[in-house]
C-alpha positions in Angstrom: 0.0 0.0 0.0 1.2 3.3 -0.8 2.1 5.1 2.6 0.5 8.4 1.5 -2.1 9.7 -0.6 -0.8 10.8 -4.3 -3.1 12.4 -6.6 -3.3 9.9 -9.6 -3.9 12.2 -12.9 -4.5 15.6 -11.4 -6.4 17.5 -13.2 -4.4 21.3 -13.8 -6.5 22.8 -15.9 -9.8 22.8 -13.8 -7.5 23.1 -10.4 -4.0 24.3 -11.3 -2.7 24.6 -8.1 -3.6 21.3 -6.2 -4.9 19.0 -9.3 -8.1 18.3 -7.3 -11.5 17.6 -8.2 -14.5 16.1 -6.8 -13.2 12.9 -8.3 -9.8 13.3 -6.3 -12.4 13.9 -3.1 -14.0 10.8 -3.6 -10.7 8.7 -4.5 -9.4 10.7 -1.4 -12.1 9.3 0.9 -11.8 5.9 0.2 -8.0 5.7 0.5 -8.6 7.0 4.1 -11.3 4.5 4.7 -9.1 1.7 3.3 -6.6 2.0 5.6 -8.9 2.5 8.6 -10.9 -0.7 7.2 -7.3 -2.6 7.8 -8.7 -2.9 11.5 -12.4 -4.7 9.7 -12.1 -8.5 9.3 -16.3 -8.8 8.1 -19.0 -6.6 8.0 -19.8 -8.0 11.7 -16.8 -6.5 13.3 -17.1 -3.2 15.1 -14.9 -0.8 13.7 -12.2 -0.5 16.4 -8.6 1.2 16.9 -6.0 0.2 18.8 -5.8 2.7 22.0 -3.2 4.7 22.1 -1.4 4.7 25.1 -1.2 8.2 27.6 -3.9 10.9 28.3 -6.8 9.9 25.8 -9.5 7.4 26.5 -10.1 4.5 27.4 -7.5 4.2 29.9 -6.9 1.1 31.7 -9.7 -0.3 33.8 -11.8 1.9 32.0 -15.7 1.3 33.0 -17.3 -0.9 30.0 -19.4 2.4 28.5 -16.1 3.9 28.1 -15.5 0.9 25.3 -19.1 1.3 23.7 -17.8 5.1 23.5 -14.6 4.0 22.0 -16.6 2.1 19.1 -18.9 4.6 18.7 -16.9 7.3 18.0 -15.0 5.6 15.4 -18.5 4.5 13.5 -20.1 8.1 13.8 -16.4 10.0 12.8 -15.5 7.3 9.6 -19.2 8.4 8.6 -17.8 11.7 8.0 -16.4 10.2 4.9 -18.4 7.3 4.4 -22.1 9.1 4.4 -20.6 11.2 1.5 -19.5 8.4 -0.4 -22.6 6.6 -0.2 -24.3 9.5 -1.3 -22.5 9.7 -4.3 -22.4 5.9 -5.0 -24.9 4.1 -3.0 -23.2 0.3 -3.9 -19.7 1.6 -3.1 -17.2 -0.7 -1.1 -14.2 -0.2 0.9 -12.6 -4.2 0.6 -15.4 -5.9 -0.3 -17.6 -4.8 2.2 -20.4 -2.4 1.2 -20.3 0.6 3.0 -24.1 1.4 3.2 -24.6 -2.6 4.7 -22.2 -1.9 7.0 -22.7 1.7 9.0 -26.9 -0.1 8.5 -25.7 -2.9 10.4 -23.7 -1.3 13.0 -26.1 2.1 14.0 -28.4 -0.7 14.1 -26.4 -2.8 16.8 -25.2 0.1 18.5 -29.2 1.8 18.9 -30.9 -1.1 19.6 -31.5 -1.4 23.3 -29.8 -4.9 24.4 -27.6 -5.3 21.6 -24.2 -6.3 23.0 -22.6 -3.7 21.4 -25.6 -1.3 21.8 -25.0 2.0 23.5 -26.1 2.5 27.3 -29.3 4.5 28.4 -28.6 8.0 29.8 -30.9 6.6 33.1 -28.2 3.8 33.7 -24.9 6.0 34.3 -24.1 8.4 36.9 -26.2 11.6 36.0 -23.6 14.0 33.8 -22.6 14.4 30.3 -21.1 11.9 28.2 -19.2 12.0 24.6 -22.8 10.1 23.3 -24.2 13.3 22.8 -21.3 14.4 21.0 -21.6 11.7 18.3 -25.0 11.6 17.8 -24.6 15.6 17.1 -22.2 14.4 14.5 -24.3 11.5 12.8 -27.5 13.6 12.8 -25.7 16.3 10.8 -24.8 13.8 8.4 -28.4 12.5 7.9 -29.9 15.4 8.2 -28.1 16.7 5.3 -28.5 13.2 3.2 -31.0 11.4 4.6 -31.3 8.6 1.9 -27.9 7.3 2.3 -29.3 5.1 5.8 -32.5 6.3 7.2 -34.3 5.6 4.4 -33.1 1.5 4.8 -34.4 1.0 8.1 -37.9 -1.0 8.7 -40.2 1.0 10.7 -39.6 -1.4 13.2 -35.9 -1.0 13.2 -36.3 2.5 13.0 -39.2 2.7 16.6 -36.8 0.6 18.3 -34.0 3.1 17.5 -36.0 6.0 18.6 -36.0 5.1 21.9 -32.2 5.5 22.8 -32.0 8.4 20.5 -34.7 10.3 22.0 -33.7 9.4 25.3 -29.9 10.9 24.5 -31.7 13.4 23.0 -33.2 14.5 25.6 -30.7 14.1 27.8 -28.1 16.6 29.5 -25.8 18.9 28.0 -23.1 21.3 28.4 -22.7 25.2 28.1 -21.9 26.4 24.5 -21.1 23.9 21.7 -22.3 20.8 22.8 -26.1 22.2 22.7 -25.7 21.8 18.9 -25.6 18.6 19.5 -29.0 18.3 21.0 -30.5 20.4 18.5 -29.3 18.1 16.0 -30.6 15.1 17.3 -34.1 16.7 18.1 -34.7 18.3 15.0 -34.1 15.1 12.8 -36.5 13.0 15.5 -39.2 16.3 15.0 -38.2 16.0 11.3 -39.4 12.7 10.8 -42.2 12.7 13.0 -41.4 11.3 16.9 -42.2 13.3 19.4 -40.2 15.7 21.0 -40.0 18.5 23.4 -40.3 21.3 21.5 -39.6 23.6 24.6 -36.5 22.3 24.9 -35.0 22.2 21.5 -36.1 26.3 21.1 -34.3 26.6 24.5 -31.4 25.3 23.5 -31.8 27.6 19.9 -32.3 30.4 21.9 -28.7 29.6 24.2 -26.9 29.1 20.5 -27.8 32.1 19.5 -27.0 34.2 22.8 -23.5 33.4 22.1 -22.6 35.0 18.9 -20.1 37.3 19.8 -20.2 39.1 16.1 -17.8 39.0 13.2 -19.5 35.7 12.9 -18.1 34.1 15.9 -19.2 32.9 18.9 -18.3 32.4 23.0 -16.5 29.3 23.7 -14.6 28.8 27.0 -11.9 31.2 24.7 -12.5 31.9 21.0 -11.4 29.1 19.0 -12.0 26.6 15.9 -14.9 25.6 17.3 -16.7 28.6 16.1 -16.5 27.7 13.0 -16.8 24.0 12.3 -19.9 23.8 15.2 -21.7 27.1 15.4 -21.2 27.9 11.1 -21.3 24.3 9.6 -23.1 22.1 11.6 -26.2 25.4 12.0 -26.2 26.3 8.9 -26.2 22.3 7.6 -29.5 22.9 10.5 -30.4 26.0 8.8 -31.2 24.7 5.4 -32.7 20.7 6.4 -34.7 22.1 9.3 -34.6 25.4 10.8 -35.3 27.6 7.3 -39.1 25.8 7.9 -39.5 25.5 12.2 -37.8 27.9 13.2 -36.9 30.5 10.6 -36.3 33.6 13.2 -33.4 31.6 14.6 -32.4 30.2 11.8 -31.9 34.0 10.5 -29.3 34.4 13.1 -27.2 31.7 12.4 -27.6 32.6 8.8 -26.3 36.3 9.2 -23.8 35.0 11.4 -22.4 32.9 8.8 -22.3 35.4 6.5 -20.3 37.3 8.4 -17.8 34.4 8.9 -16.8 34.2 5.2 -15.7 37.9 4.9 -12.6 36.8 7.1 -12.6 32.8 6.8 -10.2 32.8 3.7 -7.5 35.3 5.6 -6.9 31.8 8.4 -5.3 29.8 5.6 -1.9 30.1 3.9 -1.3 31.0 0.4 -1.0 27.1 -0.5 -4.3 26.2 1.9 -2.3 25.2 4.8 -4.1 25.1 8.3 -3.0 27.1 11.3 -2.3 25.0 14.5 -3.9 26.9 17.1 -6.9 26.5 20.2 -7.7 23.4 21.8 -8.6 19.7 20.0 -5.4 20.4 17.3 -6.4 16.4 16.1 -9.2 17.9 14.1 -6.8 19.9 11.7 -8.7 20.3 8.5 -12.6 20.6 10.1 -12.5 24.0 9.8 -12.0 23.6 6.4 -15.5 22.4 6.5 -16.6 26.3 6.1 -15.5 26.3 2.4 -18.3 24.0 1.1 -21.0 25.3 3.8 -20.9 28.5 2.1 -22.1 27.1 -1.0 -25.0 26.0 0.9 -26.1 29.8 2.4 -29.0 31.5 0.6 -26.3 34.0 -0.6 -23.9 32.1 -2.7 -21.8 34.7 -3.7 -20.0 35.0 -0.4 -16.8 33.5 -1.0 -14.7 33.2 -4.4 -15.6 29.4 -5.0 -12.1 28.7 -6.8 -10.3 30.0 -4.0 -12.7 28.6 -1.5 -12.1 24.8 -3.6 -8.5 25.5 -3.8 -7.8 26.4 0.3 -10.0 23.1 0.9 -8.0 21.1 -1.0 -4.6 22.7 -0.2 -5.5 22.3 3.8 -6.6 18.4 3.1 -2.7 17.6 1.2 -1.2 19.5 4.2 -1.5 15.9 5.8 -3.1 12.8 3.9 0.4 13.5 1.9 2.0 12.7 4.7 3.9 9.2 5.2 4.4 10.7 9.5 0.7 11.9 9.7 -1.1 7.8 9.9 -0.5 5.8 12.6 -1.8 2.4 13.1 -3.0 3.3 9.6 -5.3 6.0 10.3 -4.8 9.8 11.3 -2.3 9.7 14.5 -3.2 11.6 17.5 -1.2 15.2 16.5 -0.8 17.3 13.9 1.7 15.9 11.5 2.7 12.8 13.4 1.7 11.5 16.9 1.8 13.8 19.8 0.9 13.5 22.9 1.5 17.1 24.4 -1.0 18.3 22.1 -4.2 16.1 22.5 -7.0 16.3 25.4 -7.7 13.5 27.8 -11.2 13.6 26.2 -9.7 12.3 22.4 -9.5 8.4 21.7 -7.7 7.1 18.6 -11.1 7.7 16.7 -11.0 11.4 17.0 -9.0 12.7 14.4 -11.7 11.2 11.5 -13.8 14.7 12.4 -11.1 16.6 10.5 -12.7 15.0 7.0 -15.5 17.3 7.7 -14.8 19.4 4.6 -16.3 15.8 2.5 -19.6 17.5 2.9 -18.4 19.2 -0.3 -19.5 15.6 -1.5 -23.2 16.6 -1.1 -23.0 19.4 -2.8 -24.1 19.4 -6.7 -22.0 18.9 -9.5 -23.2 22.4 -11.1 -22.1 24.2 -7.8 -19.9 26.9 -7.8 -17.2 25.2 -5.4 -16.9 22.3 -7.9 -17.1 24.2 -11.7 -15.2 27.3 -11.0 -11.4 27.5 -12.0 -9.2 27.5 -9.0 -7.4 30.6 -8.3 -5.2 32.2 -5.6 -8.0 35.0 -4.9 -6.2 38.1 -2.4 -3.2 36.4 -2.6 -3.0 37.1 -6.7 -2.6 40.6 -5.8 -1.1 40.8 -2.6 3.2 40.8 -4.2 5.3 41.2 -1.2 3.4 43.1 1.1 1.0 41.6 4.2 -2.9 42.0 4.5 -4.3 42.4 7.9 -8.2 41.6 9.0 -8.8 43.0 12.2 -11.6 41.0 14.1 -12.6 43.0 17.4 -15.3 40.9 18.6 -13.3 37.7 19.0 -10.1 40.0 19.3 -8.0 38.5 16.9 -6.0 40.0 14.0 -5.2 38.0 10.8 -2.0 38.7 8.9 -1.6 37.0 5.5 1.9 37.3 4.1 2.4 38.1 0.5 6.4 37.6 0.8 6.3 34.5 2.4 2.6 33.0 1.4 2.1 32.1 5.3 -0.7 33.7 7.4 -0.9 34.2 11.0 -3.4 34.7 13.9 -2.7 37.2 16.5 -5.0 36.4 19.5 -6.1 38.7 22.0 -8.6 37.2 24.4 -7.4 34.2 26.5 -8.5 33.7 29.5 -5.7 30.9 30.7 -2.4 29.7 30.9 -2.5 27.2 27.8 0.0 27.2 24.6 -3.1 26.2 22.2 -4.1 29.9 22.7 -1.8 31.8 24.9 1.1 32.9 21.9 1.8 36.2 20.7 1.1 34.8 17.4 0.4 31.3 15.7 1.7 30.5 12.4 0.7 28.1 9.4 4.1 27.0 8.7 6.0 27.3 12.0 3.7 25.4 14.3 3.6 26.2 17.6 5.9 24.0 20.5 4.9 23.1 24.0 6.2 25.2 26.5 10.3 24.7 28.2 10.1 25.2 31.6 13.6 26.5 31.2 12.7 29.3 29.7 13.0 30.2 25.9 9.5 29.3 25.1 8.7 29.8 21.4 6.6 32.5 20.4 5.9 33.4 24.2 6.9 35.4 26.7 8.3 33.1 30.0 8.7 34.6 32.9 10.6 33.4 36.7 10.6 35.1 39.2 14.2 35.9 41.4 12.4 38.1 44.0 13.9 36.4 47.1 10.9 35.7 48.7 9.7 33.4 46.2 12.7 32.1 46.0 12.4 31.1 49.5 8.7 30.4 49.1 7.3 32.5 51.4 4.3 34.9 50.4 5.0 38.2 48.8 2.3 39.5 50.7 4.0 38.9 53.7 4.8 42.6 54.7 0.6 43.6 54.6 0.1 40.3 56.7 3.5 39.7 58.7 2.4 35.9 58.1 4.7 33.5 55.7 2.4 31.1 53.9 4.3 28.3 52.4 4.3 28.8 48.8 6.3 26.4 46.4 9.7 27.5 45.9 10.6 24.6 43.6 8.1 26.4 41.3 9.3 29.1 40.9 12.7 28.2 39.6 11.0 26.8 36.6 9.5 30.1 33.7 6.0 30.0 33.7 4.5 32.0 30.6 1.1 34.2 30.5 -1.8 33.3 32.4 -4.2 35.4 30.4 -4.1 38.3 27.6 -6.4 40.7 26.7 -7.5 42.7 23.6 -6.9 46.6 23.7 -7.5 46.9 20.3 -6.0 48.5 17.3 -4.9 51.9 16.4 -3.2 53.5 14.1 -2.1 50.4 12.5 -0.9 49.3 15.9 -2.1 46.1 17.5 -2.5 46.3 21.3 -2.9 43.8 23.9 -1.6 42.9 27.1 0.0 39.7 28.5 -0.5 39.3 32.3 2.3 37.0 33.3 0.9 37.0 37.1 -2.6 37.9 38.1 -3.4 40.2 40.5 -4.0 40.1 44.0 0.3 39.9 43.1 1.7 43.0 43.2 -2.0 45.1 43.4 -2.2 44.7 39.5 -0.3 41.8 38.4 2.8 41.5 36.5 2.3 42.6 33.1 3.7 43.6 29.8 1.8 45.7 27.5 2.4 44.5 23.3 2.3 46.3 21.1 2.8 44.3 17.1 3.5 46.9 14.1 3.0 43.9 11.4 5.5 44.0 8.5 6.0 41.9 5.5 7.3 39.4 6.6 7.2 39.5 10.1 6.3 41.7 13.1 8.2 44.5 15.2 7.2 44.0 18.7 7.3 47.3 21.2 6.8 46.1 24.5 6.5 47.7 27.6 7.4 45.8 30.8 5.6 46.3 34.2 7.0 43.1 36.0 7.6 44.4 39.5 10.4 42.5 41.7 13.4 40.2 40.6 13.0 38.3 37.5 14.3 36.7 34.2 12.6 37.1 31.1 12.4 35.2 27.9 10.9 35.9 24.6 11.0 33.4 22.0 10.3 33.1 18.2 8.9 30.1 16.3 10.5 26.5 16.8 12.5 24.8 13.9 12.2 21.8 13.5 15.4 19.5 12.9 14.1 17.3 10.3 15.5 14.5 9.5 17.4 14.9 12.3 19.6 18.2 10.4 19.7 20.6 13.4 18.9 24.2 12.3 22.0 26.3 11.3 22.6 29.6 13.6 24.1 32.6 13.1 24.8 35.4 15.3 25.6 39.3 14.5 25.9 42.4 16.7 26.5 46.4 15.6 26.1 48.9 18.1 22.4 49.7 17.7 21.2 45.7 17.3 21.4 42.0 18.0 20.7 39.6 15.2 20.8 35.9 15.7 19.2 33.7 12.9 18.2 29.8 12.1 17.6 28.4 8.9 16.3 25.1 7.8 15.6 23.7 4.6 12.8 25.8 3.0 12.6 28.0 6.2 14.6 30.9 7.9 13.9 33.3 10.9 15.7 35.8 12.6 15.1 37.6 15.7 16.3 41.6 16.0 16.8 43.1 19.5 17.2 47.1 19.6 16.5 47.8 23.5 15.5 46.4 26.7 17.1 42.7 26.0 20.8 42.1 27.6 21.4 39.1 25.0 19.8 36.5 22.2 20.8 32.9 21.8 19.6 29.6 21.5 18.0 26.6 22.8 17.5 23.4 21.3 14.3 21.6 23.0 13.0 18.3 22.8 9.6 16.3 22.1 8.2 19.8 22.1 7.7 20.2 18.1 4.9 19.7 15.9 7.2 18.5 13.2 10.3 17.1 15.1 10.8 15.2 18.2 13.9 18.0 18.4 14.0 21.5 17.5 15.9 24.8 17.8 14.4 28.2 19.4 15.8 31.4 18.9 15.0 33.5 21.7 16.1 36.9 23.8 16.6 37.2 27.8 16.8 39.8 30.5 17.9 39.5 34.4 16.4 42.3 36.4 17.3 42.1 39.8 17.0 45.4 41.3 14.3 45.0 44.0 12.0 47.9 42.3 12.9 46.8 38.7 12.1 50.5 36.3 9.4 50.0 33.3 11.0 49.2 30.3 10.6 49.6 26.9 11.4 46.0 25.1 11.7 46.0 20.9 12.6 43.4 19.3 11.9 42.1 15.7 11.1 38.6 14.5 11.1 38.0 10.6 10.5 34.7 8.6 10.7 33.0 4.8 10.1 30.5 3.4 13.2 30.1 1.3 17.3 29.6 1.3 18.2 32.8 0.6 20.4 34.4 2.4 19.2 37.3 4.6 20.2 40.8 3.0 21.7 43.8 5.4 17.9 45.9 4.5 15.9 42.6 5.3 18.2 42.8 8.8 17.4 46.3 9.3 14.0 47.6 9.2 13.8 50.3 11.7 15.7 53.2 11.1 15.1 55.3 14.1 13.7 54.7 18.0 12.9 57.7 20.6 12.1 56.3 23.7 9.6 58.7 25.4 9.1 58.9 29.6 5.8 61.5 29.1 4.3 60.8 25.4 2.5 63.6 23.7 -1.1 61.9 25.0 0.4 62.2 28.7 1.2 58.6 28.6 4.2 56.8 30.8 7.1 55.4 28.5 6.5 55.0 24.9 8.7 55.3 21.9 8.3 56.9 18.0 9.8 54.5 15.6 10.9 55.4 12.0 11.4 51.8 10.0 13.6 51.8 6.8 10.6 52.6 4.2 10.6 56.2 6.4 7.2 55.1 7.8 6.7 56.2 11.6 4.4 54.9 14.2 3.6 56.2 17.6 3.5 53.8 20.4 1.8 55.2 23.4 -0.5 52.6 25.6 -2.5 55.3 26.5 -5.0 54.4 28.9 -4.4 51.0 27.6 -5.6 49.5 31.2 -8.9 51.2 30.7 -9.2 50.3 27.4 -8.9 46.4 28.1 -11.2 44.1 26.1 -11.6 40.5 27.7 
């Protein structure tokens, strides 16, 4: 077997940047489903992986629903690309077993009360939520969307005594936010085809979806993330035009202008050649978002989105990984991003998970005439962008969206996290320099990491110790390890300055916490940072850039420069360079090499600058640094090394500010960076 998918006769005329066509979707979706059917021996055997060992389910002595779970999952997630398939040939197989006989035979088993392998009752486990609801959110979507591919199948009979444990998990619990989709799912296709329901609940749980949209077609999750976009855009809108458009057309209004919104920014999230960004929580889902491209083909307004740019970031995100020999393990999609990872995956994933990244196959359902499918591809913005960056500036969610023209990568600036947690907490996240986990040892890539030398941490006694005269026994073996920021928050953009602040400690610590104000001036290329550092007490600091990966096992290749105005160290790899610029406020830059901390690499090298402050009030202080990157060998020019030509650091700015700084760069463009009232003007 071939140990990646290849595109066999790619078709360059229709799609001259990928080769794909719906054709290549199909062939696509049964390659993946041939190598998961590996683990089938006859159309009787559950579809089961082997678990993978660590954090994700089931662990060892795991209660027996945790192994109906388990099985479940990985029927309702293959479905993603089975349903499709069936839809568009209702006899295909995958080796010799015919798909529509099988997921029949096994929804069947696993909804039939009493089966062996059936699925338990809500009423017989402990009262909470359980990842049922989840999946049943996930296989109503499906049929609600293409009903005749099993529904339609099913004797009544089979059908009644389905009902029973769909209703009841239906009906049954749920959780804040995204998971009530899931419930409204299932309701509306029982209501649909005539069970009874509560109708109460389902508008209830309409009415809490659409509380949480946020605007710029996003909505509240526990911190803004994917999940926006492949639950509250495609599965609602999938909702929208099978059930809600005719029950509930008010609500289904909402979700509709929400969506719309989405696709004025949902292009800017991909690189120029489709490649995801590895960033929030659930990172084994990869492509789902992609699942937006095809979804806007199905909004009343089909003009939305260019569909040849729209079929060409789909495809491109897709070959970001199935073309991958590292990306399958135990022939299926490993638990990571490009290869298995366990840093980066939830406790709440099995090996199953990753199948709900084939979420863009919906495009399966859609028509042959539709504009995703008969327009040419083409490279939309990017066409016209040459070397310079486009940003999207998204204040609702707080995030700002950078596409690079000069380097074809696209990044995503976030500025409301509400905890300490690498999926969300970077300065910035970047489609081809995935993010790493955070070193302890400082030098933390694309974060600030912070330890604190104030003695009495050090000691571990409180620092609130002279209001209190009382020593409470904090851990002083944790504060010799960097910790990075516990929360940022969004202050908003002006004058082509982004603004945000990272709070490295929160308060009661030090009245106010320990933070440093950030302010980005995005570049081609790359971003100037001008940072302003309110860390009272002792400390070391760290700021880091993007992580290369040694691939292969080729360790990155450094190089170091000083002048009297600037540092400069740089890394290159094959295909990919950074460097990292410091003017002021840094005493040195080096680097670190890391290990099992890389999305690509099990070692990698971070480029990074540091600063010891160990006067006991230490003074605010203005940090700028500058971090560039390409995608290419060339060799970094004197002008690409140099882009600001002039810094004043201000105490009193013009606004009556504390400590901000004019900068000049090499184009003669100046910006003012003030942080006035930049407490005040805080956006959570």
């Amino acid at each position: 077997m071939v140990k990646a998918f290849e595109i066999k006769n790619p078709d360059f005329n229709k799609s001259p940047f990928t080769g794909m066509t719906k054709e290549h979707y199909i062939e696509m979706a049964k390659y993946l489903l041939e190598r998961a059917f590996t683990h089938v021996g006859s159309i009787n055997d559950p579809l089961t992986f082997p678990t993978i060992p660590g954090k994700t389910y089931p662990q060892p002595n795991a209660p027996d629903w945790r192994y109906r779970s388990v099985e479940f999952e990985a029927l309702e997630r293959t479905f993603t690309l089975a349903g499709p398939l069936i839809h568009i040939d209702p006899e295909v197989e995958i080796k010799n077993i015919k798909l529509r006989d099988y997921y029949c035979l096994h929804l069947y088993n696993a909804l039939t009360p009493g089966h062996s392998n059936s699925l338990p009752l809500p009423e017989e486990l402990p009262d909470s939520t359980y990842q049922f609801t989840c999946e049943f959110g996930g296989l109503f979507k499906t049929l609600l969307l293409m009903p005749e591919i099993l529904w339609d199948h099913f004797s009544e009979k089979q059908k009644d005594e389905m009902v029973i444990s769909i209703s009841k998990w239906a009906h049954h619990r749920t959780t804040q936010n995204n998971w009530r989709i899931f419930n409204i799912i299932t309701l509306s296709f029982l209501k649909k085809y005539g069970y009874e329901i509560d109708d109460e609940l389902l508008k209830s749980h309409l009415l809490w979806v659409a509380s949480y949209h946020s605007g710029n077609g996003w909505y509240l999750e526990q911190t803004y993330n994917y999940y926006s976009i492949s639950l509250f855009i495609v599965y609602t809108t999938i909702w929208n035009r099978t059930f809600g458009d005719e029950y509930y057309p008010e609500i289904a209004g909402i979700i509709e202008k929400s969506a719309q919104k989405l696709m004025e920014s949902i292009t800017g999230f991909f690189g120029r050649d489709g490649y995801i960004n590895m960033w929030s929580r659930s990172i084994c889902y990869r492509t789902w978002v992609s699942g937006a491209f095809p979804v806007a083909f199905m909004l009343k307004d089909k003009t939305l989105l260019d569909p040849g740019l729209a079929r060409r970031l789909c495809s491109g995100s897709l070959l970001q990984f199935v073309t991958r020999e590292e990306f399958y393990d135990n022939e299926i999609p490993s638990l990571g991003f490009y290869g298995q990872k366990e840093y980066m995956v939830q406790n709440y994933s099995c090996a199953a998970s990753p199948f709900l990244m084939f979420l863009p196959f919906i495009c399966l359902a859609l028509p042959d005439d539709s504009p995703f499918w008969a327009t040419k591809e083409n490279e939309g913005f990017w066409e016209d962008l040459g070397n310079n960056t486009r940003k999207l500036v998204l204040e609702n969610p707080g995030l700002v969206l950078a596409n690079h023209g000069k380097t074809g990568t696209s990044e995503i600036i976030p500025g409301k996290v509400y905890y300490d947690d690498p999926n969300y907490s970077k300065l910035a996240y970047n489609t081809h320099f995935p993010w790493e986990d955070h070193n302890p040892q400082g030098g933390t890539s694309m974060e600030y990491s912070f330890r604190s030398l104030d003695p009495r941490d050090v000691r571990g006694d409180d620092i609130n110790f002279y209001l209190t005269g009382a020593t409470l026994n904090n851990s002083s073996e944790k504060n010799k390890s960097y910790s990075t920021s516990q929360n940022m928050v969004y202050n908003g953009v002006k004058n082509d300055v982004i603004y945000r602040q990272t709070i490295m400690r929160k308060p009661p610590n030090n009245g106010v916490g320990y933070i440093i104000d950030l302010a980005d001036i995005i570049i081609p290329g790359g971003v100037i940072r001008v940072d302003r550092s309110r860390l009272a007490f002792e400390h070391e600091l760290t700021l880091g850039h993007f992580g290369m990966p040694h691939i292969n096992s080729e360790k990155a290749i450094i190089n170091q420069y000083e002048d009297v105005s600037k540092k400069i160290i740089t890394a290159s790899i094959k295909g990919r360079q950074i460097a990292l610029i410091t003017y002021c406020g840094w005493d040195q830059v080096d680097s670190m090499v890391h290990n099992n901390r890389n999305a690509e690499a099990d070692e990698s090298t971070v480029l990074y600058a540091h600063k010891k402050r160990m006067a006991k009030n230490p003074a605010i202080e203005i940090m700028i640094s500058v971090m560039l990157h390409k995608m290419d060998n060339t060799e970094w020019t004197p002008e690409e090394l140099s882009p600001i030509k002039n810094i004043e650091i201000l105490d009193v700015t013009p606004v009556s500010s504390a400590l901000g700084a004019n900068i000049t760069l090499s184009n003669n463009k100046n910006y003012e960076i003030y942080f006035e009232e930049i407490d005040g003007n805080r956006m959570f």
